[in-house]
DRENDO-1510 file (C-alpha; in Angstrom, 1 decimal, always signed):
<recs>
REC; n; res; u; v; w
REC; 1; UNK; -33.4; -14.6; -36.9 .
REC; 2; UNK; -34.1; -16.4; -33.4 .
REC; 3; UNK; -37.3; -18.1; -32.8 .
REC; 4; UNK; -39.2; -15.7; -30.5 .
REC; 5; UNK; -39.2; -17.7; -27.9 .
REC; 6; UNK; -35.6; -17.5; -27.5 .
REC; 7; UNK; -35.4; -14.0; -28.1 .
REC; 8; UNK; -38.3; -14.0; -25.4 .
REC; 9; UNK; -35.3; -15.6; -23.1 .
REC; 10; UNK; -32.4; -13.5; -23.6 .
REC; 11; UNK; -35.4; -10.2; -23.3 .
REC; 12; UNK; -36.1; -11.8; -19.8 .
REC; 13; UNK; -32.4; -12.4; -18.6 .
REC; 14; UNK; -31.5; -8.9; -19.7 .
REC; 15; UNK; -34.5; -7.0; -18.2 .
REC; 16; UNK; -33.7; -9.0; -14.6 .
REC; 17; UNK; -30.2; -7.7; -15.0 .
REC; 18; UNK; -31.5; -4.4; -15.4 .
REC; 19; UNK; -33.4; -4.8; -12.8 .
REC; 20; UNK; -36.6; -4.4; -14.4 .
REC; 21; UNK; -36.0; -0.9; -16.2 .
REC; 22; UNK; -36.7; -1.6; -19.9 .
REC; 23; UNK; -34.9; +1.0; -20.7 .
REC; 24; UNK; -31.6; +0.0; -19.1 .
REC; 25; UNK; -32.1; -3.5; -20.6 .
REC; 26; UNK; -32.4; -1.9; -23.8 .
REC; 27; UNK; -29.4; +0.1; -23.6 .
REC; 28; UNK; -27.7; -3.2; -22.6 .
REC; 29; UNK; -28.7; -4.9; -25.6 .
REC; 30; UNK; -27.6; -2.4; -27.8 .
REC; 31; UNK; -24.2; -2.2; -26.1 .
REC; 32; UNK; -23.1; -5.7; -26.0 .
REC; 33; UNK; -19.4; -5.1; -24.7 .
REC; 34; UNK; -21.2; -4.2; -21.8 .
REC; 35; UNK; -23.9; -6.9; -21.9 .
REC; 36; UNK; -20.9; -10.2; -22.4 .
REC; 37; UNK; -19.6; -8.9; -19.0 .
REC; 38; UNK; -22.5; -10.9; -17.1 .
REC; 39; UNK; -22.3; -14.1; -16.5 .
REC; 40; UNK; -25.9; -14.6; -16.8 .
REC; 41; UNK; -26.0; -14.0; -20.6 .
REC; 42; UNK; -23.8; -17.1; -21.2 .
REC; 43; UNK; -26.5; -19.3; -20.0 .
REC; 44; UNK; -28.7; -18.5; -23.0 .
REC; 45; UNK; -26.0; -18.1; -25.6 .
REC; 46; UNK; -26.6; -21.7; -27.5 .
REC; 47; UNK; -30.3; -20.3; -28.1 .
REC; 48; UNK; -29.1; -16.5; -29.2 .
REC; 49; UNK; -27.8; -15.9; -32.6 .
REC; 50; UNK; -25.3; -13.4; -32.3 .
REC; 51; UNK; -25.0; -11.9; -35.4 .
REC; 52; UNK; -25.4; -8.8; -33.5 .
REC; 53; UNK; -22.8; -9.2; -31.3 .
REC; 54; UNK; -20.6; -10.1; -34.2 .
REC; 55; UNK; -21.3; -7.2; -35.5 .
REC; 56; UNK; -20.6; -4.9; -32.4 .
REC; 57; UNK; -18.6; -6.5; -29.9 .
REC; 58; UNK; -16.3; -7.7; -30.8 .
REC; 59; UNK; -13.9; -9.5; -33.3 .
REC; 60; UNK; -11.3; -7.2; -34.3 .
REC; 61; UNK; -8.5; -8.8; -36.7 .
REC; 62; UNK; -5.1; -7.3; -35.8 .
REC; 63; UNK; -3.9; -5.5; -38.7 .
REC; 64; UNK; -0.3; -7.3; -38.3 .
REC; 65; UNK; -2.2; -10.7; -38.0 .
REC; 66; UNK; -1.6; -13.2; -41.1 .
REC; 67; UNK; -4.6; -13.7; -43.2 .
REC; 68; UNK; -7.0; -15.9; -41.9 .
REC; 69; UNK; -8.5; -18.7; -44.3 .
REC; 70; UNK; -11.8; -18.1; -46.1 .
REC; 71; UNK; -14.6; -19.0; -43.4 .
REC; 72; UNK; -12.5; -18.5; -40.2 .
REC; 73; UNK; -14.0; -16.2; -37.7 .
REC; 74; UNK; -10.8; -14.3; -35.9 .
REC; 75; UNK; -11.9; -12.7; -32.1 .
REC; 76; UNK; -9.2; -10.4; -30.8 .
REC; 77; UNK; -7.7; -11.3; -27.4 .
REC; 78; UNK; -5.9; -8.2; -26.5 .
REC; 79; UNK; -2.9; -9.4; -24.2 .
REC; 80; UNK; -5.3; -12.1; -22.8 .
REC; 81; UNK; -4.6; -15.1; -25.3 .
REC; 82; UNK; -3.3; -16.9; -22.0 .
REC; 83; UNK; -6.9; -16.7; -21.1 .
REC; 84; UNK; -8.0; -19.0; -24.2 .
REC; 85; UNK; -4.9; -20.9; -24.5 .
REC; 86; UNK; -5.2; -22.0; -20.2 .
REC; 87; UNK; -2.6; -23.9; -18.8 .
REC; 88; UNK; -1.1; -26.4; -20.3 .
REC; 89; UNK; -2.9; -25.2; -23.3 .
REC; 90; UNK; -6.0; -27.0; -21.6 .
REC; 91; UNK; -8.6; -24.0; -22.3 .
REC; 92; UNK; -8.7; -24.0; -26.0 .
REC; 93; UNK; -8.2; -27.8; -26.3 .
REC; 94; UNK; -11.0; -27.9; -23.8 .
REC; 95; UNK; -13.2; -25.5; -26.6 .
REC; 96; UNK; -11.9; -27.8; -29.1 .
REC; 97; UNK; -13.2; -30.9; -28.2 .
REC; 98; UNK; -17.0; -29.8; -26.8 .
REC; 99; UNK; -17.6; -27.5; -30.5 .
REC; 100; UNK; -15.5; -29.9; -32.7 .
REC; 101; UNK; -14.2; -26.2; -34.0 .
REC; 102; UNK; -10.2; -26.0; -34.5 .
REC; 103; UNK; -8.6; -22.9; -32.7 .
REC; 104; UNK; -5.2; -21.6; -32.9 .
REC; 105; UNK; -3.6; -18.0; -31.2 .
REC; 106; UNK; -1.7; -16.2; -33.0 .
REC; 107; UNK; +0.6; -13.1; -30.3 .
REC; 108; UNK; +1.1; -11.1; -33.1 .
REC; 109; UNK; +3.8; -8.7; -33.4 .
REC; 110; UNK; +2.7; -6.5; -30.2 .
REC; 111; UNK; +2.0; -6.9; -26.9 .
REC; 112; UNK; -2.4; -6.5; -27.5 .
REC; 113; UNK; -2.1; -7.9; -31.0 .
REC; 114; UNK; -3.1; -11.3; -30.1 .
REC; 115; UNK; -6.0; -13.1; -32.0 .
REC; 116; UNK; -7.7; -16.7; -32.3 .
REC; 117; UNK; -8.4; -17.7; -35.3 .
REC; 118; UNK; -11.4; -20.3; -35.1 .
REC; 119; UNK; -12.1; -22.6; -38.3 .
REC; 120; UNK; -15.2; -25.2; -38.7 .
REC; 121; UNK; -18.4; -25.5; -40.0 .
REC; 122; UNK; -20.4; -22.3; -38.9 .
REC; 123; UNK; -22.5; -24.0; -35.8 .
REC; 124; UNK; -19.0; -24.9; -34.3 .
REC; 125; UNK; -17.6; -21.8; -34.6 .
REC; 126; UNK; -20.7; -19.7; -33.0 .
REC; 127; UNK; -20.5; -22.1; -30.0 .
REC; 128; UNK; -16.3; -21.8; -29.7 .
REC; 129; UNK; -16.7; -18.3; -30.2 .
REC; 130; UNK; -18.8; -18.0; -27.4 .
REC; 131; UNK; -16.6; -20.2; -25.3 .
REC; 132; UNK; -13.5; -17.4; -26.3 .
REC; 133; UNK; -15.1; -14.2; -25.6 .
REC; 134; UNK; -16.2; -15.9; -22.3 .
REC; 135; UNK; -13.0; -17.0; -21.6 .
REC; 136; UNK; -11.7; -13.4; -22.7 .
REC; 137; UNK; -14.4; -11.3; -20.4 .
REC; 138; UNK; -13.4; -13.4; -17.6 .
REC; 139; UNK; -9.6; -12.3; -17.8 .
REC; 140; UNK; -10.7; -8.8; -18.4 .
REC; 141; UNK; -10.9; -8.5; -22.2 .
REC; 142; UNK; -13.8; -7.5; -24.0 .
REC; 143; UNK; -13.1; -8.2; -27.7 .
REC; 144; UNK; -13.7; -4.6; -29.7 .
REC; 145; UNK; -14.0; -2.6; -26.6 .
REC; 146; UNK; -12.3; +0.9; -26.5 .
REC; 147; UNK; -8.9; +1.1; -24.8 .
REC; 148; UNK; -7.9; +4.0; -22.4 .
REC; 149; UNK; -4.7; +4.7; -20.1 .
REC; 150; UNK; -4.4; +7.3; -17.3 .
REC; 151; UNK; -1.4; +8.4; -15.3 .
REC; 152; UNK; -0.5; +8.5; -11.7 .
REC; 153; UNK; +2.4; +10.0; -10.2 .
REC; 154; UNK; +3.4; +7.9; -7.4 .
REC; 155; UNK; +6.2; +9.7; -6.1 .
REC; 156; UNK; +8.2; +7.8; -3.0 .
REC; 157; UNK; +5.1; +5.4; -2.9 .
REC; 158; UNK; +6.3; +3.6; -6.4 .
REC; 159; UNK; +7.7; +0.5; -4.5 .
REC; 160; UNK; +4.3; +0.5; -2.3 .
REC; 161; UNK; +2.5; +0.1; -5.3 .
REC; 162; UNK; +5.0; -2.5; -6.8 .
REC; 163; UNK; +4.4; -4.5; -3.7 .
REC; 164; UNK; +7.2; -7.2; -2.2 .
REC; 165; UNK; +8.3; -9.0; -5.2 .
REC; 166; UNK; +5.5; -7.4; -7.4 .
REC; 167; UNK; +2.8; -8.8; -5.5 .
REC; 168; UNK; +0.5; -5.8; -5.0 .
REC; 169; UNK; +1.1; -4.9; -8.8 .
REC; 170; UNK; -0.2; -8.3; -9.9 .
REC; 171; UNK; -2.9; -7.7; -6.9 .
REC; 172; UNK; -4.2; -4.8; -9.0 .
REC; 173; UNK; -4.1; -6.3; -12.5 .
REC; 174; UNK; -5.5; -9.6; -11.7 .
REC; 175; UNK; -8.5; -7.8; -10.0 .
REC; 176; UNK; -9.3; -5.6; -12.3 .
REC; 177; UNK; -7.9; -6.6; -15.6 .
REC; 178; UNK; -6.2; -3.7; -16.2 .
REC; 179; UNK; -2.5; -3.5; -17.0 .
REC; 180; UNK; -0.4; -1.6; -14.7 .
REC; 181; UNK; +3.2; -0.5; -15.7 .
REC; 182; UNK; +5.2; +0.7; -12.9 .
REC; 183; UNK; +8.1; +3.5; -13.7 .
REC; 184; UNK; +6.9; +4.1; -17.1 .
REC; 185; UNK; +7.4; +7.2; -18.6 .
REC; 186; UNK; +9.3; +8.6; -15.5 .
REC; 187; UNK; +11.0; +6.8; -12.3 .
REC; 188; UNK; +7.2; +7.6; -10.4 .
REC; 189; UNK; +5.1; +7.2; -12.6 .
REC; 190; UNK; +2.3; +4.3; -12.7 .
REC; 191; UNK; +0.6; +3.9; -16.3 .
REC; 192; UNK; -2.5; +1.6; -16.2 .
REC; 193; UNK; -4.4; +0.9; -19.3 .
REC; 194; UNK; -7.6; -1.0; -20.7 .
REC; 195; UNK; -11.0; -0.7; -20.7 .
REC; 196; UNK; -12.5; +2.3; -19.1 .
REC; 197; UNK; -14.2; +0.6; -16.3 .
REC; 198; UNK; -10.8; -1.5; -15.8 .
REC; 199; UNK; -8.6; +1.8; -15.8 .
REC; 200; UNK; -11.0; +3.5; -13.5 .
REC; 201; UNK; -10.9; +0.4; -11.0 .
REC; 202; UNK; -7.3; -0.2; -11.0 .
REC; 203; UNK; -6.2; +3.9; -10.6 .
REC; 204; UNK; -8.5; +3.4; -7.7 .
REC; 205; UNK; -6.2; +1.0; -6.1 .
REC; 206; UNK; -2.7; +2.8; -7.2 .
REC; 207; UNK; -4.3; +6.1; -5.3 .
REC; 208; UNK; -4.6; +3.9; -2.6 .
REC; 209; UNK; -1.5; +2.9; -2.5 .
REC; 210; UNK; +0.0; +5.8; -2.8 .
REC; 211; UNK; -2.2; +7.1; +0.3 .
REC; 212; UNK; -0.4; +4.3; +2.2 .
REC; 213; UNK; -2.6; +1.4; +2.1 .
REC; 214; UNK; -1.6; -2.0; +1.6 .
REC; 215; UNK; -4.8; -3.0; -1.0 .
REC; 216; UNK; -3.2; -6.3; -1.5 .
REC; 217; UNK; -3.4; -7.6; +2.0 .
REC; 218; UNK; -5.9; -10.0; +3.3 .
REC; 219; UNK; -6.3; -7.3; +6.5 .
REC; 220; UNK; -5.9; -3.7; +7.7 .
REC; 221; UNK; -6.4; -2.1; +11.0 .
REC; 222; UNK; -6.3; +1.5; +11.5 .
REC; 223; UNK; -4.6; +2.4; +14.9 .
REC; 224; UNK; -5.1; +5.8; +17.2 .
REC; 225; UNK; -1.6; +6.0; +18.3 .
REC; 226; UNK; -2.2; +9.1; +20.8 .
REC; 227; UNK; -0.1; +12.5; +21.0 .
REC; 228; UNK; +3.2; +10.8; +21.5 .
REC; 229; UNK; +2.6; +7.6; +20.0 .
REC; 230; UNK; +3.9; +7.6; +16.6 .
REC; 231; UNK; +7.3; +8.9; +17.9 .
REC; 232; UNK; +7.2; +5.8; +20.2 .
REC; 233; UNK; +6.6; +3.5; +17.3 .
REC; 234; UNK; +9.6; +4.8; +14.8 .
REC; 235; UNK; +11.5; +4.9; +17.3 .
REC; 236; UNK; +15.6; +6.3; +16.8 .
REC; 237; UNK; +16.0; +6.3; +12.7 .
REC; 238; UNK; +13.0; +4.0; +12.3 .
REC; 239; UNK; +14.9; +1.2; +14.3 .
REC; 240; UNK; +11.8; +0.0; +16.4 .
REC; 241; UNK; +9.2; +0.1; +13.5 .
REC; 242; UNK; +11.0; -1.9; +11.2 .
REC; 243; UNK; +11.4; -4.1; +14.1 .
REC; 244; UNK; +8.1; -4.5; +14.6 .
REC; 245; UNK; +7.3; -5.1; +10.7 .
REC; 246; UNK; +10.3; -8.0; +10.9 .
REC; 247; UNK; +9.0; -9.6; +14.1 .
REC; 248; UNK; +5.3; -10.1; +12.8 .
REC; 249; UNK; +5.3; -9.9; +9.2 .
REC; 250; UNK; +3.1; -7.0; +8.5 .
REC; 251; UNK; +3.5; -3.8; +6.8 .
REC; 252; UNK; +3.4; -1.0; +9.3 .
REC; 253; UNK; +2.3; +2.5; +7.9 .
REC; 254; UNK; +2.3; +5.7; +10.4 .
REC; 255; UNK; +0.1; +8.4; +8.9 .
REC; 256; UNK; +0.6; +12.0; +10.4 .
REC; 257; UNK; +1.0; +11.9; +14.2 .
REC; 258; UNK; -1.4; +10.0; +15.8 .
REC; 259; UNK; -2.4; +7.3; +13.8 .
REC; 260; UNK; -0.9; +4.1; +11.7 .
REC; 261; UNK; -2.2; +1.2; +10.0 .
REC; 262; UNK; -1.1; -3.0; +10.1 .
REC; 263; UNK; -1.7; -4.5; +6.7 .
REC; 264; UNK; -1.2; -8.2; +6.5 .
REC; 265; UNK; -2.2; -11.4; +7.1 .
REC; 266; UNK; -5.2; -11.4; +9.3 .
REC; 267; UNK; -4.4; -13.0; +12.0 .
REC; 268; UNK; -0.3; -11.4; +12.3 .
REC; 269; UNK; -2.5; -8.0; +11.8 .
REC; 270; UNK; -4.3; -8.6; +15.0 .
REC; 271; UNK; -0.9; -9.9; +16.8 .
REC; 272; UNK; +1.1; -6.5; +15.9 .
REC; 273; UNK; -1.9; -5.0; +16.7 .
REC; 274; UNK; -1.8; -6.1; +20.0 .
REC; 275; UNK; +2.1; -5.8; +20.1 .
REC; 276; UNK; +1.7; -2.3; +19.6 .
REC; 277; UNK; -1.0; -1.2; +22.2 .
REC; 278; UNK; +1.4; -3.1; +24.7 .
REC; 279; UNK; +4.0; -1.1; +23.8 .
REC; 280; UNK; +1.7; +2.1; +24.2 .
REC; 281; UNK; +1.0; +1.2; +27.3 .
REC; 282; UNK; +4.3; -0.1; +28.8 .
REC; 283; UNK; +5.5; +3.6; +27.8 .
REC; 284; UNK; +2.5; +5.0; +29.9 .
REC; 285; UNK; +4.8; +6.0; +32.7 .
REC; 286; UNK; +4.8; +10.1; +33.2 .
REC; 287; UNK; +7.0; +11.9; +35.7 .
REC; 288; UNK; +8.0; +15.2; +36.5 .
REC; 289; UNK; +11.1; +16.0; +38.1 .
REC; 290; UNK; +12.8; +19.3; +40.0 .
REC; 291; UNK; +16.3; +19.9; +40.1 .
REC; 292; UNK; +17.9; +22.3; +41.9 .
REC; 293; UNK; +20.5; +23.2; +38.3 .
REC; 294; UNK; +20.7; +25.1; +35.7 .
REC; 295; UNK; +19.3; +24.2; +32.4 .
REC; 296; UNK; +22.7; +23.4; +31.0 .
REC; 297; UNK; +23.6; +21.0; +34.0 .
REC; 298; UNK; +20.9; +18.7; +32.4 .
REC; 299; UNK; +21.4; +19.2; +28.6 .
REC; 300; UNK; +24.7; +19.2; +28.5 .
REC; 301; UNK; +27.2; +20.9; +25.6 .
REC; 302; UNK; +25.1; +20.5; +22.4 .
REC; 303; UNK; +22.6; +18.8; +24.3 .
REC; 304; UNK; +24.8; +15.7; +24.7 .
REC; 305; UNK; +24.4; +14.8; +28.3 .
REC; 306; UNK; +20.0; +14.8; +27.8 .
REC; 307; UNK; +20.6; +12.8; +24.4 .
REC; 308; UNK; +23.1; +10.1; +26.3 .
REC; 309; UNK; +20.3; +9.9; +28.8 .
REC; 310; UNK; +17.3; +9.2; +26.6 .
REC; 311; UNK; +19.5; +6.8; +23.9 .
REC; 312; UNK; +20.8; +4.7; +27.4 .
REC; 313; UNK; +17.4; +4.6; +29.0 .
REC; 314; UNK; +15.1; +4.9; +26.3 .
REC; 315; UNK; +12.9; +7.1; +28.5 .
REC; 316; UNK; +11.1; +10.4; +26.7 .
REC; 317; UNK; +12.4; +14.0; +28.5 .
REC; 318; UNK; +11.0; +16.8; +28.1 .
REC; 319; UNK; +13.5; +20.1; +30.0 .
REC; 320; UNK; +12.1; +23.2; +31.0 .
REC; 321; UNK; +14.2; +25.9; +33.3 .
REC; 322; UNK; +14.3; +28.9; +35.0 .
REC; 323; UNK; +17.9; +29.7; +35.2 .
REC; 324; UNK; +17.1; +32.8; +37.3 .
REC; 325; UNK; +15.7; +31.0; +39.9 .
REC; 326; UNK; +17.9; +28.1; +39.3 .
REC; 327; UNK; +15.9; +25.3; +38.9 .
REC; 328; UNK; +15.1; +22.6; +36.0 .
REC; 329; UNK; +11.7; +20.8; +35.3 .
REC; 330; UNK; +11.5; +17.7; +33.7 .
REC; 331; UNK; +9.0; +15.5; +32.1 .
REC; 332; UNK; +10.4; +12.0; +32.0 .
REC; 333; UNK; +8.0; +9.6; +30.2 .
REC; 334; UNK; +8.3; +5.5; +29.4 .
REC; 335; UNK; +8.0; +2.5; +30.8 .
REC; 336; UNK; +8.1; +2.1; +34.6 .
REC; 337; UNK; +11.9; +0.6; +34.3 .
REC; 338; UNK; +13.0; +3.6; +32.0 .
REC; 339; UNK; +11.3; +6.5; +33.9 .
REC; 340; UNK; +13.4; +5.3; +37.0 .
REC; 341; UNK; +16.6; +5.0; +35.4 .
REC; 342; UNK; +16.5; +8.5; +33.4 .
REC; 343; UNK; +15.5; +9.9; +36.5 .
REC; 344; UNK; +18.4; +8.2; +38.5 .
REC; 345; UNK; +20.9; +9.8; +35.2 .
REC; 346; UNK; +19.5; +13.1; +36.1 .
REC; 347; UNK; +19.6; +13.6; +39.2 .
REC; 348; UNK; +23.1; +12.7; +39.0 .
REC; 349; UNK; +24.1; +15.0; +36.2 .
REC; 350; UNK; +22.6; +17.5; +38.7 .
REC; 351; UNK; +25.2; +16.7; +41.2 .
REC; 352; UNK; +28.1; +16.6; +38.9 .
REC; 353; UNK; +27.2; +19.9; +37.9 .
REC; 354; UNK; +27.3; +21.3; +41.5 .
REC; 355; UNK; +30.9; +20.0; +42.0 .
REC; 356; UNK; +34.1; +22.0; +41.0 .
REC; 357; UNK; +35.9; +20.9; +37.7 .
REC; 358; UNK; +38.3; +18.1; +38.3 .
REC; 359; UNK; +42.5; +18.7; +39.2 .
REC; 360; UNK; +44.6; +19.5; +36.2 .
REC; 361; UNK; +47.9; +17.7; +35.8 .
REC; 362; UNK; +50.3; +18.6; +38.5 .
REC; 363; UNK; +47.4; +19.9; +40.8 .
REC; 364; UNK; +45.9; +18.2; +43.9 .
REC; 365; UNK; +42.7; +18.9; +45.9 .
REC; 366; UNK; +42.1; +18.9; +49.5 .
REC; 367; UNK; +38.9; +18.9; +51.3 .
REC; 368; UNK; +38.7; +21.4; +54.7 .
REC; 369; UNK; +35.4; +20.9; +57.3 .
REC; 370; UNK; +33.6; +24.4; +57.2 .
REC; 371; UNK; +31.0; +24.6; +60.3 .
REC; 372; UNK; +28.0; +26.2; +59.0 .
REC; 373; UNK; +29.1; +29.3; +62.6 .
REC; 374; UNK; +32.4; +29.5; +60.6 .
REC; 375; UNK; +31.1; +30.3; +57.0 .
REC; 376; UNK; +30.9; +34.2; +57.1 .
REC; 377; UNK; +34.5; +34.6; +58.3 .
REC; 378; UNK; +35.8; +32.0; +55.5 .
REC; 379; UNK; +33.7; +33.5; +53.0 .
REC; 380; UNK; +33.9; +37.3; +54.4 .
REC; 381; UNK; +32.2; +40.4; +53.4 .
REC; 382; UNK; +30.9; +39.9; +49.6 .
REC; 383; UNK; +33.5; +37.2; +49.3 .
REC; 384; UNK; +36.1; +39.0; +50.1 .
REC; 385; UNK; +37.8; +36.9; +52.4 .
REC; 386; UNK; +37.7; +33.7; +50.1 .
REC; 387; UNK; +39.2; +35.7; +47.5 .
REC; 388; UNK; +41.9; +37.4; +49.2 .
REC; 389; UNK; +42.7; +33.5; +50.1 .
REC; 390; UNK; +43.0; +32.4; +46.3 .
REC; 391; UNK; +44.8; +35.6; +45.1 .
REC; 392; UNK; +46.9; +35.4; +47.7 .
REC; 393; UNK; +47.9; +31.7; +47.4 .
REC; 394; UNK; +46.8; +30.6; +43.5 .
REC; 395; UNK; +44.7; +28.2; +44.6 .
REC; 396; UNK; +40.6; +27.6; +43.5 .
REC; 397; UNK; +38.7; +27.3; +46.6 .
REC; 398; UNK; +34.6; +26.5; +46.0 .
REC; 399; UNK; +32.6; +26.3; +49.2 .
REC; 400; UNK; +29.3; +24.3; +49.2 .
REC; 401; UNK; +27.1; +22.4; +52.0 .
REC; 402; UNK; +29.5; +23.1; +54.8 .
REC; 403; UNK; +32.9; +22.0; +52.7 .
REC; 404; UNK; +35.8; +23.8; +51.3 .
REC; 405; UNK; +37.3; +22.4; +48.3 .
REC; 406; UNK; +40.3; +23.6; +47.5 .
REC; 407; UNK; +42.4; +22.3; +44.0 .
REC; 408; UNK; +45.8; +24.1; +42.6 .
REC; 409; UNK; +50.0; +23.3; +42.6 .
REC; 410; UNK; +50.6; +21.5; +46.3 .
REC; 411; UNK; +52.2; +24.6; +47.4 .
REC; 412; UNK; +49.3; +26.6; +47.1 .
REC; 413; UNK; +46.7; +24.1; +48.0 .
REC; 414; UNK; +49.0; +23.9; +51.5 .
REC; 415; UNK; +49.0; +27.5; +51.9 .
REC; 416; UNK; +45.1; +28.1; +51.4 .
REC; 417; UNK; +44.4; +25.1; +53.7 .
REC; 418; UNK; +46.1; +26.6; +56.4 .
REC; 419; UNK; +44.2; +29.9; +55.7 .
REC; 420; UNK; +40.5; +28.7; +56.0 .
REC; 421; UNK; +42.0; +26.1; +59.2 .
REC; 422; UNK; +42.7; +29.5; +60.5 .
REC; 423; UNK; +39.7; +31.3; +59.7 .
REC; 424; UNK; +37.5; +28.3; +61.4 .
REC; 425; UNK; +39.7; +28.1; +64.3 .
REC; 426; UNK; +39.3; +32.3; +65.1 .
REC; 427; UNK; +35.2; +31.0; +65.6 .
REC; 428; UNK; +35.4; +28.1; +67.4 .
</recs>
């Protein structure tokens, strides 16, 4: 057993890691996976036996594992042998050469079978044992401890938890020392497995993920868009978004309608920030707009002429009408330069609408001066007079503002030109 002034030591490391409660510090001594996890303990470990913590924590001989020689102390590394070997294989040549111990890894035949088998006289292996199951806590392996797995279901988010070229994947694992397989057991699903408090860390972050976040990046900024905002952002099919992402580098997320996040880099996170808001305000510019039309005059057949309109201009409209009284209200929103131009388009669909359809082949039209004293006997009682003129000569007469237009075969246009000359002459 330890002298008791050394047990005295570890006692007094323990209890200031429980923070004083005795009874916490004993449940840590008695539950050394736990206890191996702080740092703290290591400092004291060439004064503790630990027989204990042989006993409990930790070495675990994979069943596939050859026989070690009589004498050797084996410690199971889980998937975390890279941990002990190091780079270079600099780690366990490193624990080597301070114990005088000889360590070698053995993978075994699956993926957590690996084991280090660690030969020497019995002081040398306590003290490279130590140095493993350091090295092994550090990585995320506790040697002995129980191993869990839980499932999420990631659905479209899969690739956001994969990151670009794995990167928030390896985010996850490397911070919490779980191991996270994407698209196992189903094309959405995320498995993660290890020690409890690894598997509860790491499904934390794959949640988060899936939620949208980017958990990987070095920043994220949470953005109010505003009513009409995260239309403004996409943009048609996503076009200006993914602009957006390609000119600064960041991962741009839109979450309902009024809000989106910038994950990134910090200091690209705070330039599309302040691309965006920009571009919120540039497309500040409201409108409204009365046109004597109908409703149709303005959207068009299918609603082609309001969608050529918006896709040329890039200006927001939103149509309202009263076809009874005649008139059309619209809402045109954007920047200053795209409210003005919309509202140039619509004004001008508004005339084309007032105007009579074009000739057809073989027709020609002729234009005849109507003074506003002459309109009544043109027109007649009810219309009859106009009519009379196009049953009588074929051709389409449409009289608007003080002018006759009048479209058909020559013939007929000749003949009803004559007629409304006639009619304007009787009242001058």
């Amino acid at each position: 057993a330890p002298p008791p002034e050394e047990k005295d030591k570890l006692w007094k490391c323990v209890l200031k890691l429980a923070g004083g409660d005795r009874g916490e510090a004993k449940r840590l001594l008695q539950n050394p996976d736990e206890l191996l996890k702080h740092e703290a303990v290591w400092a004291h470990m060439d004064l503790v036996t630990l027989d204990k913590l042989e006993a409990d924590a930790a070495p675990v001989v994979a069943a596939a594992a050859p026989a070690a020689e009589p004498g050797a102390v084996v410690v199971d590394c889980g998937r975390c042998a890279a941990a002990v070997i190091g780079k270079g294989g600099e780690t366990i040549k490193k624990i080597s050469e301070e114990t005088g111990a000889k360590l070698s890894v053995d993978k075994g035949p699956g993926k957590d079978e690996s084991t280090c088998t660690i030969t020497g006289e019995p002081a040398q292996q306590k003290a490279a044992k130590a140095l493993v199951v350091k090295a092994l806590v550090e990585a995320g392996h506790v040697p002995g401890a129980k191993l869990v797995s839980s499932t999420v279901d990631a659905g479209a988010k899969l690739s956001a938890v994969i990151g670009a070229g794995g990167a928030t994947i390896r985010f996850i694992q490397e911070s919490t020392g779980a191991r996270v397989e994407a698209g196992k057991g189903g094309a959405s699903l995320v498995v993660v497995s290890g020690a409890p408090e690894q598997v509860a860390a790491a499904r934390k972050l794959v949640e988060r993920c899936v939620a949208g976040e980017d958990v990987a990046a070095a920043a994220t900024e949470k953005l109010d868009l505003g009513a009409k905002g995260a239309r403004l952002l996409i943009g048609p099919g996503g076009a200006t978004i993914k602009k957006v992402q390609a000119d600064h580098g960041v991962r741009v997320d839109v979450r309902g309608l009024k809000e989106c996040t910038v994950s990134g880099d910090k200091e690209k996170v705070e330039a599309c920030v302040a691309a965006i808001k920009k571009m919120l305000a540039d497309h500040g510019h409201a409108e409204t707009l009365v046109l004597n039309c109908r409703v149709g005059a303005i959207l068009g057949k299918g609603g082609a002429t309001v969608k050529e309109i918006q896709q040329r201009t890039g200006a927001s409209l939103d149509i309202n009408g009263d076809d009874d009284a005649g008139t059309t209200i619209i809402g045109v929103e954007g920047t200053a330069a795209q409210v003005a131009a919309a509202i140039e388009s619509l004004k001008a669909a508004a005339v084309a609408s007032a105007l009579p359809p074009p000739p057809g082949p073989g027709e020609v039209r002729e234009i005849v001066a109507v003074p506003e004293a002459a309109t009544g006997a043109v027109v007649g009682r009810g219309g009859a007079a106009i009519k009379k003129v196009q049953d009588d000569t074929g051709a389409r007469l449409d009289l608007s503002d003080g002018v006759c237009t009048v479209t058909g075969a020559p013939d007929a246009v000749a003949a009803a030109v004559a007629a409304v000359g006639a009619a304007v002459a009787k009242q001058e």
